[in-house]
N, C-alpha and C positions, 0 to 999 in steps of 0.2 A: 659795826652796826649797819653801816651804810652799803657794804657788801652781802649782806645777809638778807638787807631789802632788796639786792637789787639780782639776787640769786630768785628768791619768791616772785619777783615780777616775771622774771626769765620763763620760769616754770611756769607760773600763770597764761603767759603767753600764748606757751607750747601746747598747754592741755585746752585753752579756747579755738586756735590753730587742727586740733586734733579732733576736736567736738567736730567743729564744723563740717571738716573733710568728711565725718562719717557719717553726719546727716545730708550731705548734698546727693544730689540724684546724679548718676553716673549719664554721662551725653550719649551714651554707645547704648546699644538697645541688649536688653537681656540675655543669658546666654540659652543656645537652643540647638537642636537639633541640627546640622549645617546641612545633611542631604534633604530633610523636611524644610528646610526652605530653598533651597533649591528647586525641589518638586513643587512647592506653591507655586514658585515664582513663573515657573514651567506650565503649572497648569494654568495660572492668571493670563498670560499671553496666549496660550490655547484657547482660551475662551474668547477673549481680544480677536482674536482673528478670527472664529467660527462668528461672532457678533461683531460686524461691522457698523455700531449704528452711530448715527448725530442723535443729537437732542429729539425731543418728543417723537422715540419710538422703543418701545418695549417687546416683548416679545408676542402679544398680543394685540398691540394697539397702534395707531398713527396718530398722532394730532399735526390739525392742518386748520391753520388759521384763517380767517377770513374779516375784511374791512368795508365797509360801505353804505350807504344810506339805508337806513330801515325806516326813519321818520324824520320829517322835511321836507323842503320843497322840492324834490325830486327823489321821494317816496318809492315812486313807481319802479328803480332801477331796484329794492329790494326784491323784485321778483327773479334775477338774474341768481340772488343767494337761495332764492326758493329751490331754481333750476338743479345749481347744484349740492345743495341737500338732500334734494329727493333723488339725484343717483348715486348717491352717496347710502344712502338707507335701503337701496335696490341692491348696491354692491355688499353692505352688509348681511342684508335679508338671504343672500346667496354663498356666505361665508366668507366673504373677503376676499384679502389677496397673501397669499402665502401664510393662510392662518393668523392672518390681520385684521381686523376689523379699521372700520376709521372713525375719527370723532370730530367735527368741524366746529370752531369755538369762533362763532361771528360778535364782529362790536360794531355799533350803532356810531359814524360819524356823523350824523344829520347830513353830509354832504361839507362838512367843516373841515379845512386841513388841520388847525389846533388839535384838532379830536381826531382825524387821520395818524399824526404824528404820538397823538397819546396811545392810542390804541396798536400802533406800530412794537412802539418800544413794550407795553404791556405781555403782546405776542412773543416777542422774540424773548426777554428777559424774566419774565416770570410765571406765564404761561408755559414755555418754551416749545414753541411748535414747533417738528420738523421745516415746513413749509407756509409761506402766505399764498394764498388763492385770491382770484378777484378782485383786489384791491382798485376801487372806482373811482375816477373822475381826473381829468389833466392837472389841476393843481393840487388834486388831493396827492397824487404822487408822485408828483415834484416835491411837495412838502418832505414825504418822507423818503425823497431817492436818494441821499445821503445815507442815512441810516441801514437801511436794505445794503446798499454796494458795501458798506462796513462793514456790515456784519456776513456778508456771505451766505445773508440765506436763501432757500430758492423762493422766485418769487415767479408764478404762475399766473396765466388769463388776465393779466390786469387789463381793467377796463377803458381803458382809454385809446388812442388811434394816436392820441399826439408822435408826431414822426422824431422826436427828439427821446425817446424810449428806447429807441429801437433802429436809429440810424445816426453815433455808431451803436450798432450792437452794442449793453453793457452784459456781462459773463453769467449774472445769475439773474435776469429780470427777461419773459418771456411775455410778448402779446396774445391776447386774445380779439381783440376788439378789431375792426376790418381798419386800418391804417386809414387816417382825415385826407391826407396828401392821395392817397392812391386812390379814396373813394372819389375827392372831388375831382381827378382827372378824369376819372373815369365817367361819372356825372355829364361835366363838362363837355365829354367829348359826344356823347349820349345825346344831348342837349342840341348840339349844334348838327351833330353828322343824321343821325335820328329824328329829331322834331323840329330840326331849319329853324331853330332858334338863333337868332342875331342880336336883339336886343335883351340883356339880361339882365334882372335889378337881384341885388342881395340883401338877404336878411340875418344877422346873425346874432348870436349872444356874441354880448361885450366881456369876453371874457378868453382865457388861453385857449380853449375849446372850440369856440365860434373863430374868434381870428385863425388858427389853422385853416379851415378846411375855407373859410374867405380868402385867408391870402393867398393859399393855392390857387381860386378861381382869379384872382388877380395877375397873379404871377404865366398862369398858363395861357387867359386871355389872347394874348398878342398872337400866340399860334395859329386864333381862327380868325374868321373873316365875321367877328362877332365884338359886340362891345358891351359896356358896363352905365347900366342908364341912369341904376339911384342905388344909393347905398341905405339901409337903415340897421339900425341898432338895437338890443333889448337884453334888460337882464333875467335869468334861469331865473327869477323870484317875481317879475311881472305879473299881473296878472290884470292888465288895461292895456293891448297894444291895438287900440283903434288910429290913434294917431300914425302908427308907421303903418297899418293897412290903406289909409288914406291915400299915403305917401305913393303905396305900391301900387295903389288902383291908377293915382294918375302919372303912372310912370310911362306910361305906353311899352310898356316891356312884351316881351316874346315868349318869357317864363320866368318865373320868380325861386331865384335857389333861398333854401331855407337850412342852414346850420344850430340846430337847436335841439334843447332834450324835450321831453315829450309832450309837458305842460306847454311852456309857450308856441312850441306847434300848432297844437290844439284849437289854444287863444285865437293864433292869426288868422287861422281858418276860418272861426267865428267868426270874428268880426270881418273879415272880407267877405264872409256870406251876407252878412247885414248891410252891409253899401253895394250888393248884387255883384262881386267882381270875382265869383270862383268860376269865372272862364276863362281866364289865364291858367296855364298851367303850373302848377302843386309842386315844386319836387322839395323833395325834405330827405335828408341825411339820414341813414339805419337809426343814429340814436334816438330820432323824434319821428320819424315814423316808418319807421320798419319793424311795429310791433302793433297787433291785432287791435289792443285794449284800445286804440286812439279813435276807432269807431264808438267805443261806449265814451270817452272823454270829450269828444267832438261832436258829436250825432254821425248816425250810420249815415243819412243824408249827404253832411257837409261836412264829410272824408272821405267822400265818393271821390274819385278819379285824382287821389293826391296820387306821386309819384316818390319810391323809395330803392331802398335797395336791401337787398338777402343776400347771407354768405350759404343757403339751403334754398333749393327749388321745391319740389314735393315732398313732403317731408313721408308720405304713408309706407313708401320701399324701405326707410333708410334704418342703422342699427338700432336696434334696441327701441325704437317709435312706439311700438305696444305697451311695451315696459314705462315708457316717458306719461303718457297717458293716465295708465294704471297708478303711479306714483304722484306726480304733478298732484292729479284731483283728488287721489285719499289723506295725500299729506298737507297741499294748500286750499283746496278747494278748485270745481273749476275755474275761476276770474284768473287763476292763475297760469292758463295754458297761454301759449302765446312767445314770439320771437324773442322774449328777456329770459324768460326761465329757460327756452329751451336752447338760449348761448350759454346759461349756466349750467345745464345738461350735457350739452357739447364739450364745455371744458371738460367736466366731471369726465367724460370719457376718455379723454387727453391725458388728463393726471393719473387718472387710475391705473391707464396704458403703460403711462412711465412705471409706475411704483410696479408693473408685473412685469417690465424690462429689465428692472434693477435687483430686481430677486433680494436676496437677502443680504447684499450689501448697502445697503441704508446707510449712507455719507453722501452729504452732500456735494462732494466734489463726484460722485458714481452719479447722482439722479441726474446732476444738469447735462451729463454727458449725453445720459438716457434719452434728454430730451433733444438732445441735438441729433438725434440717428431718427427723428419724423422728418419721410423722404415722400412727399405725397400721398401720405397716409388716408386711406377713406374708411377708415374704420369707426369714423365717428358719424352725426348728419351732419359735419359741415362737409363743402365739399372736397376739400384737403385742408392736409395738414402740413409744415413742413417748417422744421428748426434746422439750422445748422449754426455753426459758428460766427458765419457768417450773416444767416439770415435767421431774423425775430421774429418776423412779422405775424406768423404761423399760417394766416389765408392770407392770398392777393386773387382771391377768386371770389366772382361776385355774380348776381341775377338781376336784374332791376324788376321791381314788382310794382301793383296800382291796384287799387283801391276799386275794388266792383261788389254790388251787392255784397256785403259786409265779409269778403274777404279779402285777401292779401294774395294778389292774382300775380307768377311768373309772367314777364313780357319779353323776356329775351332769354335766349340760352346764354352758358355760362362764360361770365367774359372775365378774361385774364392779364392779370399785370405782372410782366416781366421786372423784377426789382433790378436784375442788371440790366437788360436792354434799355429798358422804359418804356417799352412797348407796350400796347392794349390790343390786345386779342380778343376777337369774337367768336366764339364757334359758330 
């Protein structure tokens, strides 16, 4: 009996054993045709290599991301996003580039790194841009300059001049912005060899932005026969600096350098008009006024005779300026003409450059290459161009301009900063 159960079980076993085997799914993939896959696999790498592309591009389209303040206290650098949308919509309106159109997918940081860093990862991870464009402000991308180096994506025109961007070199992150260090020597030297300035008082924002292009003037000081009278301080959200115009009025200075975005420029201005002391001399840094609009934020009055700087002398010879016009004002309106939009324009023309350098290999290790072969490229309105491996910067060429009847007047030809020598050149 007890081998008769134990024969039943046996069999039991075998035929549960047996079930199973023949409902389980085989690991090996179905049987087929061996030269038809062969040939797929053949034609899949064929196509692989006729389409060399990264992330966000298709055969018709680019996306190209963009980061920076559209609303906040420095509102005003959203015109720089205007700049390059509207050559962006010029480039399209004329067919693109290798049968590409492009699509720029801007996010609003208020000027917040939080919201820099949110909109960063949103871009590269879910959006998936080929490329970030513009990304604004010194601590804005800081915040997100981890992220970017990790992930290898290209990251074009960013807005900022901070020297730690761009010296050393990092491999996928390209300047647009006229470099803090290079502009305030050049200021500096402006200042003393040009307007026999010797006593000089500083004003800047308290912040990575303003300390640059201050500590420069600090650091480079010693070289002239020049010195440093009163220091004052302010933040990009002020909008009360009478107390440090006070300051500056009784500094008995020779000229007052001003490091600042374009509102508290504006501010200082003011109120140094109101205690009667705009006869010292104005100079203020490209980002707070080296842009038209600070006649209407100022009064056309009292932003007479500030002193700035331009990476474009006249702009009516230069590429595409008709086009810039035409665009700018159907697409923002006029308020929108002016130094911010048309360094966003600038770029637009840099980037566009690249992607028709790179032709239809679209990887990202091919474009940044692209961009490293601008060898004083003037195909844009800035006055050059120039990436190499070596160098970021993209302009070290600069105009100093001033403030006459409500324009934005050349005063000097174009002077140049050697990144190896250290040299400053004037034509």
């Amino acid at each position: 009996m007890l081998k008769k159960k134990s024969l039943i079980l046996l069999f039991s076993l075998i035929f549960v054993l047996l079930l199973v085997a023949c409902q389980e799914p085989s690991s090996s993939p179905a049987p087929a045709d061996e030269d038809q896959g062969e040939e797929s696999q053949d034609q899949t790498q064929e196509e692989s290599g006729e389409k060399n592309y990264a992330q966000g591009v298709t055969d018709d389209e680019i996306l190209i991301g963009a980061i920076g303040p559209q609303t906040g206290p420095v509102a005003e650098y959203d015109k720089v996003r205007q700049g390059l949308q509207a050559y962006i919509n010029y480039v399209n309106d004329n067919g693109g580039v290798n049968g590409r159109t492009f699509k720029l997918i801007p996010y609003d940081d208020q000027y917040q790194p939080a919201k820099t860093v949110q909109a960063a990862q949103r871009l590269i991870e879910q959006d998936q841009v080929f490329a970030i464009a513009i990304p604004l402000g010194t601590a804005n991308v800081g915040a997100i300059q981890d992220t970017l180096t990790n992930s290898g994506i290209p990251v074009t025109g960013i807005q900022t001049g901070a020297d730690k961007f761009v010296n050393p070199p990092i491999k996928n992150i390209f300047a647009d912005t006229l470099n803090y260090t290079v502009e305030a020597k050049i200021l500096l030297d402006y200042a003393v060899n040009e307007l026999g300035a010797k006593k000089i008082a500083l004003a800047y924002q308290n912040d990575d932005f303003g300390m640059q292009g201050s500590g420069t003037i600090k650091e480079e000081i010693g070289k002239y026969d020049a010195e440093i009278v009163k220091e004052v301080k302010f933040l990009a959200s002020d909008s009360d600096l009478s107390s440090q115009a006070q300051h500056l009025a009784n500094s008995d200075a020779d000229v007052i350098f001003m490091v600042s975005t374009p509102m508290p420029a504006a501010s200082l201005r003011i109120e140094m008009d109101k205690i009667g002391a705009t006869d010292i001399p104005y100079i203020v840094t490209n980002t707070g006024g080296g842009d038209k609009n600070q006649f209407n934020i100022a009064g056309k009055d009292i932003w007479e005779g500030t002193i700035s700087t331009s990476k474009f002398a006249s702009l009516e010879s230069l590429p595409e300026i008709e086009e810039y016009y035409e665009y700018i004002t159907k697409d923002f309106g006029e308020a929108a003409i002016g130094a911010l939009s048309q360094q966003g324009w600038g770029h637009g023309q840099v980037l566009i450059e690249t992607f028709k350098r790179a032709g239809d290999n679209l990887t990202w290790e091919n474009f940044i290459a692209q961009m490293e072969t601008f060898d004083n490229w003037d195909g844009s309105i800035y006055a050059e161009v120039t990436y190499t491996p070596e160098h970021r910067y993209g302009t070290t060429t600069l105009y100093i301009i001033q403030a006459k009847d409500g324009e934005l007047v050349p005063v000097s030809e174009a002077i140049y900063y050697d990144p190896e020598t250290k040299e400053i050149v004037y034509e």
